[in-house]
N, CA and C atoms as a LAMMPS dump frame, in Angstrom:
ITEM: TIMESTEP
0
ITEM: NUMBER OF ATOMS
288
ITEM: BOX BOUNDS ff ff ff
-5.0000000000000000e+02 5.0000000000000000e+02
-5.0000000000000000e+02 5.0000000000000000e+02
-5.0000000000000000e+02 5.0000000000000000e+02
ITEM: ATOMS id mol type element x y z
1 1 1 N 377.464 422.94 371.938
2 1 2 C 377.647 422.326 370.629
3 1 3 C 376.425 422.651 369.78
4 2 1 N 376.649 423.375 368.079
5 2 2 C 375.693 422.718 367.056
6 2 3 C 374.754 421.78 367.566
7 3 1 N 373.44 422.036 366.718
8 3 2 C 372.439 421.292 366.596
9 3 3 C 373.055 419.797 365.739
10 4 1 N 373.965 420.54 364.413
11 4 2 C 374.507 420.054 363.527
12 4 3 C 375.627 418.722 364.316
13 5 1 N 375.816 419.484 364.829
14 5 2 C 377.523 418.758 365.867
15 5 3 C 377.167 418.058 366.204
16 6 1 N 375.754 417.921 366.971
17 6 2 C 375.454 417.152 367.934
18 6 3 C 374.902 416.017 366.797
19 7 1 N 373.903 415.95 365.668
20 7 2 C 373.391 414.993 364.881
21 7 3 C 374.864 414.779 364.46
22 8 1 N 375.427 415.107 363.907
23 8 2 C 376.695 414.154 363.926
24 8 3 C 377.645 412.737 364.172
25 9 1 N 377.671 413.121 365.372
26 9 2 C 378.16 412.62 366.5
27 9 3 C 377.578 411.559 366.652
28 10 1 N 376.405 411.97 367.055
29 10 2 C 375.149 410.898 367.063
30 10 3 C 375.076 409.833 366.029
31 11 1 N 375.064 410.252 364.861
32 11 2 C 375.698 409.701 363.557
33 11 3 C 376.665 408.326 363.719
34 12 1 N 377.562 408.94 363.974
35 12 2 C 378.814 408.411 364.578
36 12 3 C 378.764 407.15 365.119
37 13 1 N 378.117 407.69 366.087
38 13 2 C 378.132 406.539 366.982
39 13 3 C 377.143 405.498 367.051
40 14 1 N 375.877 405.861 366.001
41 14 2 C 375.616 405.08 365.24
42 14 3 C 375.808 403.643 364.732
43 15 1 N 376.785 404.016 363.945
44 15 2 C 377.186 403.982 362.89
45 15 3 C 378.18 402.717 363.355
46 16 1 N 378.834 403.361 364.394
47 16 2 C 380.061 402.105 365.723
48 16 3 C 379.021 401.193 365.869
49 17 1 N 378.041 401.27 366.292
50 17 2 C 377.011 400.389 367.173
51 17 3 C 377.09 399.558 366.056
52 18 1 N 376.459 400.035 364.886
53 18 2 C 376.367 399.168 363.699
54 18 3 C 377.35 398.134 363.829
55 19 1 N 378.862 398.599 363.193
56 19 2 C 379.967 397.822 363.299
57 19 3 C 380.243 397.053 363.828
58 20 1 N 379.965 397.436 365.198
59 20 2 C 379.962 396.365 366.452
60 20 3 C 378.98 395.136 366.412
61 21 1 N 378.113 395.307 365.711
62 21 2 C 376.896 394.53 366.064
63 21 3 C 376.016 394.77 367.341
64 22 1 N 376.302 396.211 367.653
65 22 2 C 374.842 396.347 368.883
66 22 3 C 373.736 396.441 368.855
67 23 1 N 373.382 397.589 367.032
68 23 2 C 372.204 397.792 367.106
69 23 3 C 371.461 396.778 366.398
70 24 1 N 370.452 397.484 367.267
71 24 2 C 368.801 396.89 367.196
72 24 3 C 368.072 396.649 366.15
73 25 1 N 367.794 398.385 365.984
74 25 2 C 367.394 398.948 364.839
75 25 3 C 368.106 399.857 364.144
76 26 1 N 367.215 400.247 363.088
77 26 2 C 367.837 401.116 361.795
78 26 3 C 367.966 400.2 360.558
79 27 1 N 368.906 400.097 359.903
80 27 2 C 368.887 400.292 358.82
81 27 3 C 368.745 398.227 358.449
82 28 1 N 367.756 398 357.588
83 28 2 C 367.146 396.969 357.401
84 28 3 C 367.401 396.228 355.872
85 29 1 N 368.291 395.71 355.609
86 29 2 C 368.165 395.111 354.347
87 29 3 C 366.994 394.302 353.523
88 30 1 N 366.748 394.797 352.238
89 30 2 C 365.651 394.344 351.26
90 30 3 C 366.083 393.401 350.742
91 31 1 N 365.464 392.321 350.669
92 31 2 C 365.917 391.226 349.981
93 31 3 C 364.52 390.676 349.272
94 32 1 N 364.167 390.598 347.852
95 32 2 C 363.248 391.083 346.844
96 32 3 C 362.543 389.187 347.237
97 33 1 N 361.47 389.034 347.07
98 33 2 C 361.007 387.841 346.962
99 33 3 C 361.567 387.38 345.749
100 34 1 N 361.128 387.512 345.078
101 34 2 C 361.664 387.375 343.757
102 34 3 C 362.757 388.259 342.502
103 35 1 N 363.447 387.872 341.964
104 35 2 C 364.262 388.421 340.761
105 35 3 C 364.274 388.087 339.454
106 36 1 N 364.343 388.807 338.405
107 36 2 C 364.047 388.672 337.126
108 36 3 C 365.411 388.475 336.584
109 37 1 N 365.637 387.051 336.678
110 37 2 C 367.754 387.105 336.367
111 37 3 C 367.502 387.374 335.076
112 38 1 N 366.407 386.688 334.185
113 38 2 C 366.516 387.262 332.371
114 38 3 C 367.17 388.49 332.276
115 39 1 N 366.375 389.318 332.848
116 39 2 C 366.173 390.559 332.313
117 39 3 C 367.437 391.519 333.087
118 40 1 N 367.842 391.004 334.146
119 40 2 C 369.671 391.441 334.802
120 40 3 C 370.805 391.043 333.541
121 41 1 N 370.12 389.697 333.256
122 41 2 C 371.453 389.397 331.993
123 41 3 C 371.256 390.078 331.077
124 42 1 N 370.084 390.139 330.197
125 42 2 C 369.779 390.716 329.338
126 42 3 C 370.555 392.311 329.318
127 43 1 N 370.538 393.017 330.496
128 43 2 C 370.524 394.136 330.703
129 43 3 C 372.31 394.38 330.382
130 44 1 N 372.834 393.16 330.506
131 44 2 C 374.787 393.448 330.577
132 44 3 C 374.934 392.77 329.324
133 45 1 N 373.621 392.688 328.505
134 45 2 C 374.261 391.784 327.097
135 45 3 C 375.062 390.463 327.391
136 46 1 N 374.539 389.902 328.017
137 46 2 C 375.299 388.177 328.256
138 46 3 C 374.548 387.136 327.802
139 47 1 N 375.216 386.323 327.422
140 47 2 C 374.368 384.945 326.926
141 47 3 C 374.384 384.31 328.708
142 48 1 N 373.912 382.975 328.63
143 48 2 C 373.274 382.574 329.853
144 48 3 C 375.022 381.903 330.299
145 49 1 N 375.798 381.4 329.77
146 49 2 C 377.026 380.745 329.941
147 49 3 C 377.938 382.033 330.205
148 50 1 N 378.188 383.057 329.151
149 50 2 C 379.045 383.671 330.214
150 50 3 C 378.422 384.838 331.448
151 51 1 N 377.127 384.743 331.558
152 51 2 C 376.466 385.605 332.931
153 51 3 C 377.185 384.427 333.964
154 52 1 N 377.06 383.205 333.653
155 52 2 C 377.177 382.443 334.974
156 52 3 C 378.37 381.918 335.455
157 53 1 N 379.543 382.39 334.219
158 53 2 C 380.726 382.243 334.151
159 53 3 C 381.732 383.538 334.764
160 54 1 N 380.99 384.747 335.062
161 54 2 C 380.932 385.798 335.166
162 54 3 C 380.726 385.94 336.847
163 55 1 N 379.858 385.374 336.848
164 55 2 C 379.359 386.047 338.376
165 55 3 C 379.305 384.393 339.205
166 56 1 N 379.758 383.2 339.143
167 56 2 C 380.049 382.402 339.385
168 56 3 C 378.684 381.122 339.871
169 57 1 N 377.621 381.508 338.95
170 57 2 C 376.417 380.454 338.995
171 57 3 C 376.438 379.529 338.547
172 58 1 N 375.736 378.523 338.343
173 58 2 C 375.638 377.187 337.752
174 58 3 C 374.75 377.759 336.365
175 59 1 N 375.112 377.216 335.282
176 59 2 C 374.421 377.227 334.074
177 59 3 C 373.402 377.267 333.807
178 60 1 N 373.017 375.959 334.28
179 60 2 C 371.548 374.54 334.892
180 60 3 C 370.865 376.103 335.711
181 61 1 N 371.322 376.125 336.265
182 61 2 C 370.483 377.092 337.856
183 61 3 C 369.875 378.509 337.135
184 62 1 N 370.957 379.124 335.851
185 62 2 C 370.516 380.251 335.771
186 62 3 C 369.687 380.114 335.156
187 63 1 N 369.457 379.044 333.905
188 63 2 C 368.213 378.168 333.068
189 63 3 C 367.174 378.456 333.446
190 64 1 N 367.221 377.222 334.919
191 64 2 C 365.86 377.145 335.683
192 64 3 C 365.512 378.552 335.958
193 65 1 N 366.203 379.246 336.428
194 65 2 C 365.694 380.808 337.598
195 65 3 C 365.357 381.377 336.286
196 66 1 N 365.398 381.329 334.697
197 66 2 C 365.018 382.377 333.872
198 66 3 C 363.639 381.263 333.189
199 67 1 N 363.428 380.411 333.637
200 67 2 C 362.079 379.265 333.368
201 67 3 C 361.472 379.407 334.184
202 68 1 N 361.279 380.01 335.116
203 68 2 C 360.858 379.841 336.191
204 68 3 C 360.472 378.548 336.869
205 69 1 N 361.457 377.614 336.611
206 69 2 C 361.079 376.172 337.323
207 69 3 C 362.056 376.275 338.354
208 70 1 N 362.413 377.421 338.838
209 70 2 C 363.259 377.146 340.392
210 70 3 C 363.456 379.091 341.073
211 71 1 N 363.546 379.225 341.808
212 71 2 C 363.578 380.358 342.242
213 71 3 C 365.436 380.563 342.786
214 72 1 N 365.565 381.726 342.422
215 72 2 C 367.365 381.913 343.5
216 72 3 C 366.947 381.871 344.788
217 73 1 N 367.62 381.005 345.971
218 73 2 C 368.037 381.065 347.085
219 73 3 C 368.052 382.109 347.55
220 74 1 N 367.859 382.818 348.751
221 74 2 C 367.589 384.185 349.238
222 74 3 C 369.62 384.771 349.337
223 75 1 N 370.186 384.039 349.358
224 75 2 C 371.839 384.439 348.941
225 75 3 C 371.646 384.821 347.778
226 76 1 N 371.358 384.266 347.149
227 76 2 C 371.786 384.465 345.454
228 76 3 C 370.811 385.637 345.175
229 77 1 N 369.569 385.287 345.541
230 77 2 C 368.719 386.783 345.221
231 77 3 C 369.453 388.177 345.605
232 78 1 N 370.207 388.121 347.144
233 78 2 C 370.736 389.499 347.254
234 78 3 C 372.269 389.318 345.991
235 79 1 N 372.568 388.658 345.979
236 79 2 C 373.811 388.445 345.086
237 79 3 C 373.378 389.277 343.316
238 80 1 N 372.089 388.579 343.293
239 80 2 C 371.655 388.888 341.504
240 80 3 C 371.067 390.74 342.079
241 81 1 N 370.637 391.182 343.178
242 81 2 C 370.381 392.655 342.897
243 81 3 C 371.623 393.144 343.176
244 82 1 N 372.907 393.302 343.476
245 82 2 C 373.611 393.969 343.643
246 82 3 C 374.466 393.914 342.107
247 83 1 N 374.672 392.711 341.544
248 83 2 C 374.689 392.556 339.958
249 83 3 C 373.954 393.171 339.49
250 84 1 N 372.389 393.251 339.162
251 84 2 C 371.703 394.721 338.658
252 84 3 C 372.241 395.924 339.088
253 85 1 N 372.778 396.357 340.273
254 85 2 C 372.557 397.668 340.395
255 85 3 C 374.424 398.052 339.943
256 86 1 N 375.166 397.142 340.681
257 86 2 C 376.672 396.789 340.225
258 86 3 C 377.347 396.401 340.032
259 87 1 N 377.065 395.534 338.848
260 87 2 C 377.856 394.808 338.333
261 87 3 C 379.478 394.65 337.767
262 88 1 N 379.912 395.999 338.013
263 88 2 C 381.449 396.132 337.99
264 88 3 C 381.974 395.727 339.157
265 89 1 N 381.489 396.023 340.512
266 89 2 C 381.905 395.869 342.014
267 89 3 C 381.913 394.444 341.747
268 90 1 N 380.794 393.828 341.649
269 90 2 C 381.012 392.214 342.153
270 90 3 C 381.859 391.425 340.691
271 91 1 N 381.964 392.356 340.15
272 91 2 C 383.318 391.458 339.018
273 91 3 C 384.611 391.741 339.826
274 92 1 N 385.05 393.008 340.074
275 92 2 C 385.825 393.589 340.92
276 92 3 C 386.361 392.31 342.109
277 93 1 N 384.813 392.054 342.744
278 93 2 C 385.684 391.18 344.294
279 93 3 C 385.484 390.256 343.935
280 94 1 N 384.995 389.273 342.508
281 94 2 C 384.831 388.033 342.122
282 94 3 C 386.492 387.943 341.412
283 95 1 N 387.491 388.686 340.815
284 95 2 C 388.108 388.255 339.594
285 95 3 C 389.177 387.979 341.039
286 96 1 N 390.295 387.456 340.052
287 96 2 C 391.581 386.753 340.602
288 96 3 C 392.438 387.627 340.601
C-alpha cells in the first residue's frame, strides 16, 4: 500500500475512534475565556432584543454580558463563537 493509502486509512480510523468515543487524544476544543457578545451583535447588525430573540438568550443576560457585569457560561461562550463564525448554521438548527 501507498504511503498515501496508508495515512488514510489511518485517518479513518481515527476519525471511528473519535465517533465512538475512544480517543484520548487529538483534536481539542477552544473554548475562549471570554467573548465580546457587543461586538458579535454588532457585527450581524442586531439590536440587543432581536440578537437574543434570534439565537434564543435572555435580554437581561445579553445586557449584562455586553456591561460586563456578568460573563456567558462556558455553554453559551461556545454557543456565541460559533454565532461569530456562523451564524446562518445556528439560525438553521435554532428555527422551527
Amino acid at each position: 500500500m501507498s504511503k498515501a493509502g496508508s495515512k488514510l486509512i489511518k485517518s479513518a480510523q481515527q476519525a471511528l475512534a473519535y465517533a465512538r468515543g475512544e480517543a484520548t487524544e487529538g483534536f481539542v476544543a477552544y473554548v475562549p475565556d471570554e467573548v465580546d457578545v457587543k461586538a458579535i451583535r454588532q457585527s450581524l447588525g442586531l439590536t440587543q432584543p432581536e440578537f437574543s430573540l434570534r439565537f434564543g438568550f435572555d435580554v437581561r443576560a445579553v445586557q449584562d454580558w455586553e456591561q460586563k457585569r456578568r460573563q456567558p457560561a462556558r455553554a453559551a461562550r461556545v454557543l456565541l463563537k460559533v454565532i461569530a463564525r456562523e451564524p446562518e448554521a445556528v439560525q438553521r438548527a435554532l428555527a422551527q
